[in-house]
C-alpha positions in Angstrom: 0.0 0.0 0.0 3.2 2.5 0.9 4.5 1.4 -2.5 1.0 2.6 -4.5 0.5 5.9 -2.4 4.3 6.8 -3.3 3.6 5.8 -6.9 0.3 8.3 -6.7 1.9 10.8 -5.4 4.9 10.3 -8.1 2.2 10.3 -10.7 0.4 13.4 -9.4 4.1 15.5 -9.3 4.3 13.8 -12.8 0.7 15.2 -14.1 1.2 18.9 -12.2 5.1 19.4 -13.7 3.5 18.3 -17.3 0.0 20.9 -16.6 3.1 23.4 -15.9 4.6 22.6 -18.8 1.9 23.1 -21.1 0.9 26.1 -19.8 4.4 27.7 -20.4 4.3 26.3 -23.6 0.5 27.5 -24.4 2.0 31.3 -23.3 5.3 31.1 -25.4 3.6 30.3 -28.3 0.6 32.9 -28.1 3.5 35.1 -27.2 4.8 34.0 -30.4 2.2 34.8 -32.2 1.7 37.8 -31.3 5.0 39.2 -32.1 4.8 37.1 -35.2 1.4 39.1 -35.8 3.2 42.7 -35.3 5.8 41.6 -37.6 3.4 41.1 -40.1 1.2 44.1 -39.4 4.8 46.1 -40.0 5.5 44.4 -43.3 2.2 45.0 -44.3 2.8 48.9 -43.9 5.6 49.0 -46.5 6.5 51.4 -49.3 3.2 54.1 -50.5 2.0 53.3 -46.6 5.2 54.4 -45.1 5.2 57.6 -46.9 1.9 58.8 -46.5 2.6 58.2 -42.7 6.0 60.0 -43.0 4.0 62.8 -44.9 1.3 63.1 -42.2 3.5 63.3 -39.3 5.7 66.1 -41.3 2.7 67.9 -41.7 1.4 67.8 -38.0 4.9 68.9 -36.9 4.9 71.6 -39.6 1.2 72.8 -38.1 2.6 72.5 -34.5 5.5 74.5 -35.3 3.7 77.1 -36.8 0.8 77.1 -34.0 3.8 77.5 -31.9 5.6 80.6 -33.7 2.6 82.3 -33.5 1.7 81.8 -30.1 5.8 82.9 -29.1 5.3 85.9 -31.4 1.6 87.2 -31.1 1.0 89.0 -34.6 4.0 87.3 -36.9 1.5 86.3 -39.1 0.5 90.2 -39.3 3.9 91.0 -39.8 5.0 88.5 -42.5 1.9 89.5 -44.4 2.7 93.3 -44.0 6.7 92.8 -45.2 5.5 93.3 -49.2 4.0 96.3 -48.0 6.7 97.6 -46.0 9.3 96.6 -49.1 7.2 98.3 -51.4 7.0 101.7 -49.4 10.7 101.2 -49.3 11.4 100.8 -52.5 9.6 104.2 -52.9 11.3 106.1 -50.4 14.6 105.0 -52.2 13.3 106.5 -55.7 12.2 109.4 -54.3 15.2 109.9 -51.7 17.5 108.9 -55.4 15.9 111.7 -57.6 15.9 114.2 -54.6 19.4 114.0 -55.0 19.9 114.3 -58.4 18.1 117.4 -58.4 20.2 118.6 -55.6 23.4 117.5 -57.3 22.1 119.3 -60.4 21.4 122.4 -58.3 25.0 122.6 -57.0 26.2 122.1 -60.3 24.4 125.4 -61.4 25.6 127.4 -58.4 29.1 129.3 -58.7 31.7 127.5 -56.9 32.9 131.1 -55.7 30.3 131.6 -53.1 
């Protein structure tokens, strides 16, 4: 009877390592799958995919930098808008500034060097 209760309780060490087993095995391979599922899901996203993802994420940054810009320096947008302006009214002021002084030059031409 000693002899069959040590052979039980062999048996049930037996059955519990084996459930262990199986379990560690039933985890390692869902694991595997899993993984073996991302690695698909990234070669899936290859080539026209990858780009259009690349493109989206350079335009976000783009609209986050400018968001930011404007919110460092309230008005910017005012002010780049307002730059042809200003270079125009410049340019103007240097053709008016240019012929004031050819007619100056012209009028010391015409006065005696004497004086």
């Amino acid at each position: 009877e000693k002899a069959l209760l040590e052979y039980r309780r062999q048996a049930d060490e037996k059955k519990t390592h084996a459930e262990k087993v199986e379990k560690r095995m039933a985890r390692s391979s869902i694991h595997t799958e899993e993984v073996s599922g991302l690695d698909k899901d990234k070669k899936i996203i290859s080539g026209e995919e990858q780009e259009r993802k690349i493109m989206g994420y350079e335009e976000a940054m783009h609209k986050i930098k400018g968001s930011y810009r404007s919110f460092r320096y309230p008005g910017s947008s005012t002010e780049v808008l307002l730059q042809g302006e200003t270079q125009k009214h410049l340019e103007k002021l240097k053709f008016d500034n240019e012929k004031s002084l050819l007619r100056l030059r012209e009028e010391k031409a015409k006065v005696p060097s004497g004086i």
